[in-house]
C-alpha positions in Angstrom: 107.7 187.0 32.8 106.0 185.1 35.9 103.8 182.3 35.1 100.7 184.4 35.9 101.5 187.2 33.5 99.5 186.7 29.5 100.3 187.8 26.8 98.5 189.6 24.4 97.8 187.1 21.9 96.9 184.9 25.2 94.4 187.1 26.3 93.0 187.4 22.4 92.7 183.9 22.0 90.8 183.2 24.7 88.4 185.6 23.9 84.7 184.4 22.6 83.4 184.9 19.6 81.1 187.9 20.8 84.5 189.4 22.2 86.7 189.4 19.2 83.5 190.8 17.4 83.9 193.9 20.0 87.4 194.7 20.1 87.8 194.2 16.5 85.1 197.0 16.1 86.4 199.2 19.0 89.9 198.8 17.2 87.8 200.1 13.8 86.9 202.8 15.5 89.9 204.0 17.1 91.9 203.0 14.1 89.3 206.2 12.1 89.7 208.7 15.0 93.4 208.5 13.9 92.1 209.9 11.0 89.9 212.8 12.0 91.1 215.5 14.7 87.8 216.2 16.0 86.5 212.9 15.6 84.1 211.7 19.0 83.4 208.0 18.9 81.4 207.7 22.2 78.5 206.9 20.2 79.7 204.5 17.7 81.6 203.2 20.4 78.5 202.7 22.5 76.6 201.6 19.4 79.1 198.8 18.5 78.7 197.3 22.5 74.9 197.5 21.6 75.2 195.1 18.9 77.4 192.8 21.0 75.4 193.0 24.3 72.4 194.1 24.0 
């Protein structure tokens, strides 16, 4: 690995608090369509960046 390349855990850390709010939720919702076949989450996607950035 060069010295320019991050790791995950890097790029997590250096994340604000609004942005680890975001992926934690995206993650939530990803983690459910595993769940569900049919499952759409553009909405609660969309609706979880709405409560981040309005």
């Amino acid at each position: 690995m060069s010295s320019t390349e991050r790791t995950e855990e890097q790029v997590v850390r250096e994340l604000s608090d609004e942005e680890r709010a975001l992926l934690k939720r995206v993650l939530e919702i990803e983690r459910a369509k595993l769940h569900v076949k049919e499952y759409d989450a553009t909405d609660d996607l969309l609706a979880a960046v709405k409560e981040i950035i309005p």
